[in-house]
C-alpha positions as CSV (number, residue, x, y, z in Angstrom):
1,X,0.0,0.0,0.0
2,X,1.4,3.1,-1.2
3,X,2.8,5.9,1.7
4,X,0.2,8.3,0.8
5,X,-2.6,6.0,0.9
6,X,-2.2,5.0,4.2
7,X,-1.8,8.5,5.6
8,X,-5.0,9.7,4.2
9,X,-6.7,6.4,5.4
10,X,-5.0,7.1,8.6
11,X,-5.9,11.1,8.8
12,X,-9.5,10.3,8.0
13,X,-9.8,7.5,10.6
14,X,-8.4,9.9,13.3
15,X,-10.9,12.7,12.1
16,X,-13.6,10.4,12.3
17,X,-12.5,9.4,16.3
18,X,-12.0,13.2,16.9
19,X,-15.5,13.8,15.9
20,X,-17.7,11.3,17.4
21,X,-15.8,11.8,21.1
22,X,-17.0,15.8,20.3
23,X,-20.3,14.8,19.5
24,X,-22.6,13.6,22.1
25,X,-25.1,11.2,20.4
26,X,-28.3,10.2,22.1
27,X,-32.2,11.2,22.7
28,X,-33.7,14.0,24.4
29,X,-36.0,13.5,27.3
30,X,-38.3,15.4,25.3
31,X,-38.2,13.3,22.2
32,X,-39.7,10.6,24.6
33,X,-42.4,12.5,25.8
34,X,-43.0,13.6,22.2
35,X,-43.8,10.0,20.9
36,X,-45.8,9.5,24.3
37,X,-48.1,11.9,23.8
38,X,-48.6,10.8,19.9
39,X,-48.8,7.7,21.3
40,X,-51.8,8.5,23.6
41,X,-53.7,11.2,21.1
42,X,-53.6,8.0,18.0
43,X,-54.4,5.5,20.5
44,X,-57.5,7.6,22.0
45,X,-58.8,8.7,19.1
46,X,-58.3,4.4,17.6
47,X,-60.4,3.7,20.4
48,X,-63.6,6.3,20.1
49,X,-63.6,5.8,16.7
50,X,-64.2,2.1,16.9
51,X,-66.6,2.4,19.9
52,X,-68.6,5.0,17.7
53,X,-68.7,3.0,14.7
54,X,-69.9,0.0,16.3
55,X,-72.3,1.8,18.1
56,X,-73.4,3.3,14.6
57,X,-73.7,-0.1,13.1
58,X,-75.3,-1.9,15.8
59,X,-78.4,0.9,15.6
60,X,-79.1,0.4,11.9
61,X,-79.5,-3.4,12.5
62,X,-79.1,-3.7,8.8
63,X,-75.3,-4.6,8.5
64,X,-73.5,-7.5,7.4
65,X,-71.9,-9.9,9.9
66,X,-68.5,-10.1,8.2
67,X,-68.6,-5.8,8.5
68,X,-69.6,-6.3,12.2
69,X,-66.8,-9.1,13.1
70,X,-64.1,-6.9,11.3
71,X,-65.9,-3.9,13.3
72,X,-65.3,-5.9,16.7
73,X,-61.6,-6.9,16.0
74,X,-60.4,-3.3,15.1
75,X,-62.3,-2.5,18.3
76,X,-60.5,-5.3,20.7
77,X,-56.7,-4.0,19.1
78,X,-57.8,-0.6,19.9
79,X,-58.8,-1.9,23.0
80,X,-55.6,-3.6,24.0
81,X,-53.6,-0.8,22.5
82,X,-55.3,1.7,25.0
83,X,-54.0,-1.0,27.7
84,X,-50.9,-1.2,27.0
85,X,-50.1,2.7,26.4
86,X,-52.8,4.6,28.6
87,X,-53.0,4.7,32.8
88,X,-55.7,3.2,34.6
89,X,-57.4,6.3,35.3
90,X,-56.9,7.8,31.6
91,X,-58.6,5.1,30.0
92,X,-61.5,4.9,32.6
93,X,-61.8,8.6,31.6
94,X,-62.5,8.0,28.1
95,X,-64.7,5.0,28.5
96,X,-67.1,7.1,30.9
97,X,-66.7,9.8,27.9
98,X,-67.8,7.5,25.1
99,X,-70.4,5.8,26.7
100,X,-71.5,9.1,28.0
101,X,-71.7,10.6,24.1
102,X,-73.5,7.4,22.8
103,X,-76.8,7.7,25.2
């Protein structure tokens, strides 16, 4: 390997090590809380959706089983999304909220 070569393979590599000790690389506290609360608005709104939808189909009496079955699945993984991403008391809140609208 010729002299020159190897010194600009070598310069770049010690640029490269001089650079990422300078930079700090991770995530933001904020950046958490960010996808959190996205996390939380998609999931919430999934959920109300669905319950409003099958509350509208179950009224008209006139829909199809296959509609209502698809209806009931997108309802249980909005359900168990809203689990898994939501307190306790958050999602008791927007239970009482939907069943609330829907009388």
């Amino acid at each position: 390997m010729p002299y020159y070569v190897r010194s600009t393979a070598t310069t770049f590599f010690i640029t490269l090590k001089k650079e990422a000790a300078i930079s700090k690389k991770y995530i933001h506290p904020e950046a958490f809380e960010l996808v959190r609360r996205e996390l939380f608005k998609e999931v919430t709104l999934r959920f109300i959706d669905s319950l409003k939808r099958l509350a509208k189909l179950q009224k008209t009496n006139t829909s199809k089983e296959n509609e209502l079955k698809q209806l009931k699945e997108e309802l249980a993984t909005s359900f168990v999304a809203c689990l898994m991403y939501l307190s306790q008391h958050e999602f008791r809140k927007i239970k009482e909220k939907c069943t609330q609208s829907a009388l």
